[in-house]
N, C-alpha and C positions, 0 to 999 in steps of 0.2 A: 504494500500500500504506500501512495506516495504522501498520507497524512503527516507524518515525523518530518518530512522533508520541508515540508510546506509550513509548516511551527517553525522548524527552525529558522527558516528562509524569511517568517512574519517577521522571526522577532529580534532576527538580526538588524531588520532595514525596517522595526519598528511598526509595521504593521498592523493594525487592529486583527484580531482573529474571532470567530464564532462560529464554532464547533454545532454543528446541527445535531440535533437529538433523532432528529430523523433520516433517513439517505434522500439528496438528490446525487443523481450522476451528472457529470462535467456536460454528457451530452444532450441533456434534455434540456438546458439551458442556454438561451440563447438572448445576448445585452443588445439592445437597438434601442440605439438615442433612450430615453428615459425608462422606457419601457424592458422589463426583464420576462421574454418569453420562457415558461419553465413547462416539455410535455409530461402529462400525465401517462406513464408508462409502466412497464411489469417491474421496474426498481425504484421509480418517484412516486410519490404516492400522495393526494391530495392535503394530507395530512403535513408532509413537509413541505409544501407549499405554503400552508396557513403557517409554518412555523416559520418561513422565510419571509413573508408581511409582517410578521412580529416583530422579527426581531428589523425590518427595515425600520417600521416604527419605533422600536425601541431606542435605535442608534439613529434617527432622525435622516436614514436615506432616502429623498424624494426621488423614487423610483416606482412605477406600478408594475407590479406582480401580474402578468395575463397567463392562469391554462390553458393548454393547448392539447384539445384531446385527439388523439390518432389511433390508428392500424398497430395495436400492441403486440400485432408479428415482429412491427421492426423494432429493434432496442432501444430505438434514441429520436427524438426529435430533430437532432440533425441528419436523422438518417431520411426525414421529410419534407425539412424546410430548414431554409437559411436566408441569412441576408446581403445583399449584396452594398446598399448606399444606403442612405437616409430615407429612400421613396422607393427602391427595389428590391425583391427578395424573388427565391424560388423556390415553388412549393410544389406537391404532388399528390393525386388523387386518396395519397393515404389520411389524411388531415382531416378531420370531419367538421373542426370550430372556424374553416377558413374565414369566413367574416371576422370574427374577433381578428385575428392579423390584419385582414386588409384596412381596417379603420387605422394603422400603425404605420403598414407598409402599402400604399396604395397601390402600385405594379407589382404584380408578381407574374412573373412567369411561369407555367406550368410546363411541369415534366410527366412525361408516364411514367407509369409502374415499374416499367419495366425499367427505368433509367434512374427510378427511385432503389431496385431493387440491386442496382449494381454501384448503389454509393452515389447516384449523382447531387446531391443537398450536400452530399458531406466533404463540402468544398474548405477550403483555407481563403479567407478573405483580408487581403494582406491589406487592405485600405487604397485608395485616388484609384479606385477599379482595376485593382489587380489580386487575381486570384491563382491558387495554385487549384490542381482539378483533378482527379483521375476516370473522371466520365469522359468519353470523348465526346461523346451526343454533346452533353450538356457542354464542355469546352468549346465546343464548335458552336453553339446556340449565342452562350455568352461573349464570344468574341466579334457574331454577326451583333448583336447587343451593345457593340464599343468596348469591352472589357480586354484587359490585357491580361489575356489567359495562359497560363505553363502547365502544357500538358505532363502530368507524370503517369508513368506504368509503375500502379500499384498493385495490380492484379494477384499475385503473391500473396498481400497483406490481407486482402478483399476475400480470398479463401477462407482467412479466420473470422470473417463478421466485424472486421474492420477496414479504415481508410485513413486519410490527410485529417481530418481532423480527429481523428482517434489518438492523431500520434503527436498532437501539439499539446503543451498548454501553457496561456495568456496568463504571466502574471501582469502586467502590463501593458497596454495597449492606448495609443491616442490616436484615433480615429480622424482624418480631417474630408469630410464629402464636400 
């Protein structure tokens, strides 16, 4: 588990930490602009959502908490939807609350199933519209789109029920759309 890492990492560079009582996973959560997409899936459980509004209240982060209910074949919210700018995202037929996003994200592109099923949401969104990708559908969609896309062969990784964003994680990020 990489919990011990991430303590020590807090509390080197000072960092606030809050230890959830409940599991979300990295990947059912998704930050766009104020808004903290979190899907309800077979590891996140509505429960840790309400405790993640808690405690934003608690420690006074003006951010709203949106569920995001889906296809709990797939593991992860990112394995559904992602975003790409402040007004774009990409979603796919597994998503059942798509309104609730679109009020957030107003364009969203759709992918099928079948490009959901091979990892294409579960892109690296590196910011000023550059993304890393292991879809190529979805690479080739998002670069007619203006994006400056880096196709990688993950296909390997994609065997185990992972991708690019399985294999990062943000402790820092600044965003400029």
């Amino acid at each position: 588990m990489e919990t011990p890492y991430i303590k020590e990492f807090s509390e080197k560079h000072h960092f606030k930490l809050y230890e959830m009582e409940n599991n979300i996973e990295g990947g059912d959560v998704l930050h766009h602009n104020d808004v903290i997409f979190v899907g309800l899936s077979s590891r996140t459980k509505l429960a840790a959502i309400d405790e993640l509004k808690a405690a934003f209240s608690k420690f006074k982060i003006s951010a709203e908490v949106i569920p995001i209910s889906f296809d709990t074949t797939k593991p992860y919210l990112d394995c559904v939807f992602n975003t790409l700018d402040k007004d774009h995202g990409v979603i796919c037929p597994y998503v059942f609350n798509y309104q609730d996003i679109r009020k957030y994200v107003p364009n969203l592109y759709e992918i099928t199933k079948t490009d959901a099923d091979n990892f294409g949401t579960n892109f690296v969104n590196l910011g000023n519209k550059k993304v890393l990708c292991s879809n190529m559908n979805v690479a080739d969609m998002l670069n007619n789109e203006g994006c400056d896309v880096q196709y990688i062969d993950y296909s390997e990784i994609n065997k185990n029920e992972g991708s690019l964003g399985c294999s990062i994680l943000y402790l820092n990020r600044n965003r400029k759309f």
